[in-house]
KEGUKOL-716306 format. One record per residue: residue in one letter; x, y, z of N, C-alpha, C in turn. Coordinates in pm, whole numbers, plus 32768, in hexadecimal, padded with zeros to 4 digits. Layout:
aXYZXYZXYZ ...
***
This chain:
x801D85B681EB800985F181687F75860F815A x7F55867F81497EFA869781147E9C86A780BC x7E3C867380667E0D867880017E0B86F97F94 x7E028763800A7DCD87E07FA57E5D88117FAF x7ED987D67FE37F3788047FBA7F6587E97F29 x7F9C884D7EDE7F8788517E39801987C37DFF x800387587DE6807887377D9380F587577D8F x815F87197D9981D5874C7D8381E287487CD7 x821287737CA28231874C7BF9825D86AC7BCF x828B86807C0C82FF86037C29827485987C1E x81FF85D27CBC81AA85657CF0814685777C79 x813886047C4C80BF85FA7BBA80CE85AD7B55 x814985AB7B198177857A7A9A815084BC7AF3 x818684AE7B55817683FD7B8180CB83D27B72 x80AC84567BAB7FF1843A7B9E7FD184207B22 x7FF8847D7AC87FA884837A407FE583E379E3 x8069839C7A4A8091832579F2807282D67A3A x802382997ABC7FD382637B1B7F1982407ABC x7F1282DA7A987E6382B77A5F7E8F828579DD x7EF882BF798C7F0A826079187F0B81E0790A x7F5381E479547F96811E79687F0B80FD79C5 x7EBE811279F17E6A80A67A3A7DE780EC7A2A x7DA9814F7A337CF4817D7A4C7CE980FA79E6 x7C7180F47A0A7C11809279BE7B7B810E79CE x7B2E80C9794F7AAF80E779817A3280A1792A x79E1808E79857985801C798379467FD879FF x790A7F697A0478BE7F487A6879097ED37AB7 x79327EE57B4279957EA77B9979597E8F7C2C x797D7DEE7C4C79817DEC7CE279F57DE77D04 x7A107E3D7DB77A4C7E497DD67A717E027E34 x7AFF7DED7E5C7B0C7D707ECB7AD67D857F64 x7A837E1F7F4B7A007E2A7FD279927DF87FD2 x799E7DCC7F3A79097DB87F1178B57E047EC6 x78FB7E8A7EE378B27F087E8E78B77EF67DEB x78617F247DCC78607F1C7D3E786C7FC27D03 x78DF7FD47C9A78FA80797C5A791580927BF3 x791280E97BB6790C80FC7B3E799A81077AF0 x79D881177B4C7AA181397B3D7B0C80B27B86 x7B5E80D17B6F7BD880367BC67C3B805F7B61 x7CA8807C7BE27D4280837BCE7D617FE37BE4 x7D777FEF7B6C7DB97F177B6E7E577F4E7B99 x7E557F177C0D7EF57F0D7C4B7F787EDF7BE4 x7F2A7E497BD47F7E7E027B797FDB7E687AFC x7F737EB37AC57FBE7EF57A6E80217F687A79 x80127FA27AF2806A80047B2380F47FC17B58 x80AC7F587BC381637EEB7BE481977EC77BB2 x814A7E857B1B81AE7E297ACD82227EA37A4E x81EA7EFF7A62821C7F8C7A1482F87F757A2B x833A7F5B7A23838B7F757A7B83B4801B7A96 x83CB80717A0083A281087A37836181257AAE x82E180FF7A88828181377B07828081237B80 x82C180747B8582C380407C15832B80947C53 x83B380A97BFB840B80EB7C4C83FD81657C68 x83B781D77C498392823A7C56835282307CBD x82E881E57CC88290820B7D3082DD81BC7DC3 x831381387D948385811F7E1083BB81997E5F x840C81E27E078449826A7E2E83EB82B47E6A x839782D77E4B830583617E97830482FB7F16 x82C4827F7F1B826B824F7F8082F082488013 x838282177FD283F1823F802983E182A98065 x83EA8317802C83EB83A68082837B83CF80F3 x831F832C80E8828B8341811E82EB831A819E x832F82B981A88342824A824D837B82858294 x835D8281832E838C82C2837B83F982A183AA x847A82DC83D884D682B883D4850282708437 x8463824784BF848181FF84F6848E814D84E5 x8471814A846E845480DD844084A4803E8417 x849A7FE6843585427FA9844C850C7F4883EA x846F7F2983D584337E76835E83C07EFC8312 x83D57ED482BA83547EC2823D83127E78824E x82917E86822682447DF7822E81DA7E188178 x81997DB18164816C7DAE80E8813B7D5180FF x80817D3F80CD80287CEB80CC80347C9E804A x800C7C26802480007BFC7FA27FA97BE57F75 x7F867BF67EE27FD97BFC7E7C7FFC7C5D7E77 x7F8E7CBB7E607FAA7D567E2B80197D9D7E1B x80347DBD7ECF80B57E0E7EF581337DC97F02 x81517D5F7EE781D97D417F1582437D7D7E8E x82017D8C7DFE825A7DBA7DAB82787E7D7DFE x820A7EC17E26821B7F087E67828E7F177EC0 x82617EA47F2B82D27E9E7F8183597E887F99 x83817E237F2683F87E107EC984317E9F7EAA x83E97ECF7E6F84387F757E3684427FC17EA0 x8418801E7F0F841680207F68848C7FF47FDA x84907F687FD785017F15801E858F7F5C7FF6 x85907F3B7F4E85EC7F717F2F86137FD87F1E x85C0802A7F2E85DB80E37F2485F980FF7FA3 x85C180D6800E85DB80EB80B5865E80A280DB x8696802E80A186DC7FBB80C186917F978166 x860F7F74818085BB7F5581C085757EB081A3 x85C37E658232857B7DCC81FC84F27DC18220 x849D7D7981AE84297D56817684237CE381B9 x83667CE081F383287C7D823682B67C7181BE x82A57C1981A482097BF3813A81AE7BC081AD x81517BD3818680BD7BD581D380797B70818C x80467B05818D802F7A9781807F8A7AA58167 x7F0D7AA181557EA17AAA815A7E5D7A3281A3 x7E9879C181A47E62795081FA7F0578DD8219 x7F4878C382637F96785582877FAC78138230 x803C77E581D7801B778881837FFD770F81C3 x7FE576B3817E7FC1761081B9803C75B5817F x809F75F2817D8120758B815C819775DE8188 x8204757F81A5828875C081C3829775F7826E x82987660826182D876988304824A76DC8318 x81B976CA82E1814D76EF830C813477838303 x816277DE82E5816B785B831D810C78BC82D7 x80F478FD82FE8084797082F481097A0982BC x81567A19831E81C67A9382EF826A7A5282A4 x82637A7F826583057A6181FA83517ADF81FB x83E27A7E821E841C7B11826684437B0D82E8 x84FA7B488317850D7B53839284DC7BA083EA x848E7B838458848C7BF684A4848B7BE6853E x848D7C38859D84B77C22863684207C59866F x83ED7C2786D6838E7C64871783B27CD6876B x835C7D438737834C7DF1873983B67E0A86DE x83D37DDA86A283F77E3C8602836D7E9185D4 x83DB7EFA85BB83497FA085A483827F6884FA x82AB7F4C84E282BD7F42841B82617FB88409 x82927FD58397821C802A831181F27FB782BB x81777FC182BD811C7F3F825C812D7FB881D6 x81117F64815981557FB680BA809D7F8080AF x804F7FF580877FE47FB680317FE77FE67FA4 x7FA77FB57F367F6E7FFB7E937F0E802F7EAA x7EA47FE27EAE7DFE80377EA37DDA80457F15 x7DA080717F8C7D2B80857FE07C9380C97FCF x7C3A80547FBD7BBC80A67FD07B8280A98060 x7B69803B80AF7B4B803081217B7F80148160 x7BEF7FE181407C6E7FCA81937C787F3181CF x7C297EF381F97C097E6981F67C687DFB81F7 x7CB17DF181A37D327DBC81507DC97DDE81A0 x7DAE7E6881BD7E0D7EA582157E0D7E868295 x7DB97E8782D47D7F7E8A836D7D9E7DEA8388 x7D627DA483297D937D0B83577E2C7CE48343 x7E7A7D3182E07EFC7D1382CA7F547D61834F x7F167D9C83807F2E7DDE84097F3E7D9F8498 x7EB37D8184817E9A7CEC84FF7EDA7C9E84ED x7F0F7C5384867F6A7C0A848F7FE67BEE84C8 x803B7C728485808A7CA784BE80C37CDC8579 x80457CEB8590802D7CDD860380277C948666 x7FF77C3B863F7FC27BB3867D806C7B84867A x80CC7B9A85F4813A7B558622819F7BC88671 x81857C0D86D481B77C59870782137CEC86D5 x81E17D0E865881FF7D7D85FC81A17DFC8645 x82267E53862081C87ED4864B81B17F5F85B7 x81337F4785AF81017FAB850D810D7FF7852B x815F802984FD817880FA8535812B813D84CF x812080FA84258112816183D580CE81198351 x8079811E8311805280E0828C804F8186822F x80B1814E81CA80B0818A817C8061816880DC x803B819180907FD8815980127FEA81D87F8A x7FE181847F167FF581C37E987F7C82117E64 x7F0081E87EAF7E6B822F7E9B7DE7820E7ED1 x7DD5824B7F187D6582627F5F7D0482757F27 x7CA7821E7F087C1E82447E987BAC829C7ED8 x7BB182B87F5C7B50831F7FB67AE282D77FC0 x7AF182607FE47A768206800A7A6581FD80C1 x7AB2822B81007AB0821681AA7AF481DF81AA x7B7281AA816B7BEB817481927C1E819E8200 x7C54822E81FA7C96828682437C77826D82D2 x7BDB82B082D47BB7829B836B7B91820B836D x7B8981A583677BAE811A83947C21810983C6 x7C72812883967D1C812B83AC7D3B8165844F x7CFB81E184087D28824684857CDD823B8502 x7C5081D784E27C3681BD856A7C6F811D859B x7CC080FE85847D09807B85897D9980B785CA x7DB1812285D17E1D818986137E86816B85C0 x7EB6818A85427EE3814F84FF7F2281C184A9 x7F76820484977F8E82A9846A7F80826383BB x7F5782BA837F7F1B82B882F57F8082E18296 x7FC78302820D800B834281AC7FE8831C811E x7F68833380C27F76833680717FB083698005 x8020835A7F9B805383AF7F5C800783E47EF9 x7F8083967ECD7F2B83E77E7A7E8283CA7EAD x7E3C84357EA87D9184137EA77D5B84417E68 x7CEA83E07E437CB984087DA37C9884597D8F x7C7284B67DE67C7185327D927CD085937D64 x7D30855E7DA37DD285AB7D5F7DEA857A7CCC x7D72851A7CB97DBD84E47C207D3E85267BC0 x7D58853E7B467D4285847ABC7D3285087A80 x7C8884F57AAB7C4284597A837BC984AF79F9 x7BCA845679A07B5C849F79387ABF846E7943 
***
């Protein structure tokens, strides 16, 4: 998908209820560290149930159909990935951010077989960071990332982080596709 490709009507109307439900603006650090003047709070777009399911539906049409696991980092994306799951009928792996320290120990939640081809579900990407390690993970337990798909790309070098991690890219929106004031 291309950026300067124009909107579908369907994907405009989701944009213009994406910056509703979440732009912020004001003074923000970012989980790069960066500090900006704008932040799409996730929270408020996932917890939407309208919105979540809507955009469930778009970010579906993102996965490739070689795709047999979802995967979803936490917190953020797993309401993501949940909708998604269920729009694909595609089983969901959660991505763990550190091992818990109780129970069956685990870092991934969720069945999966080594070389199962996943699509990781992201919300925000600025640098991608977040992604790339929920990746390695995945990896490390013998998963193969065919595809990360994401709800918005803030045009911070996410992209090419990603893409030099060989990692095929699909944002369904980048900020500059959105009608920010």
């Amino acid at each position: 998908m291309n950026s300067r490709e124009p909107l579908t009507k369907g994907r405009e109307a989701l944009a213009r209820e994406l910056v509703k439900a979440s732009y912020l603006k004001g003074d923000f650090v970012l989980r790069s560290g960066r500090r900006s003047n704008r932040y799409f709070d996730k929270f408020l777009f996932e917890t939407d149930p309208a919105l979540l399911k809507e955009l469930g539906r778009h970010l579906a049409e993102l996965v490739p159909k070689e795709t047999q696991r979802l995967a979803a980092p936490e917190l953020g994306a797993v309401l993501l990935g949940g909708a998604v799951s269920m729009e694909t009928g595609l089983p969901l792996v959660l991505v763990r951010k550190e091992p818990k320290g109780y129970g069956t120990a685990k870092q991934l939640e969720g069945r999966f077989e080594s070389g199962d081809r996943v699509t990781v579900i992201e919300d925000v990407v600025t640098t991608g960071g977040d992604s790339l390690r929920s990746a390695q993970v995945l990896r490390d337990a013998g998963l193969e990332v065919i595809h990360l798909v994401v709800v918005l790309d803030r045009g911070e070098g996410g992209e090419d982080n990603i893409r030099d991690a060989k990692i095929p890219y699909t944002p369904l929106f980048r900020v500059q596709d959105l009608q920010l004031d």
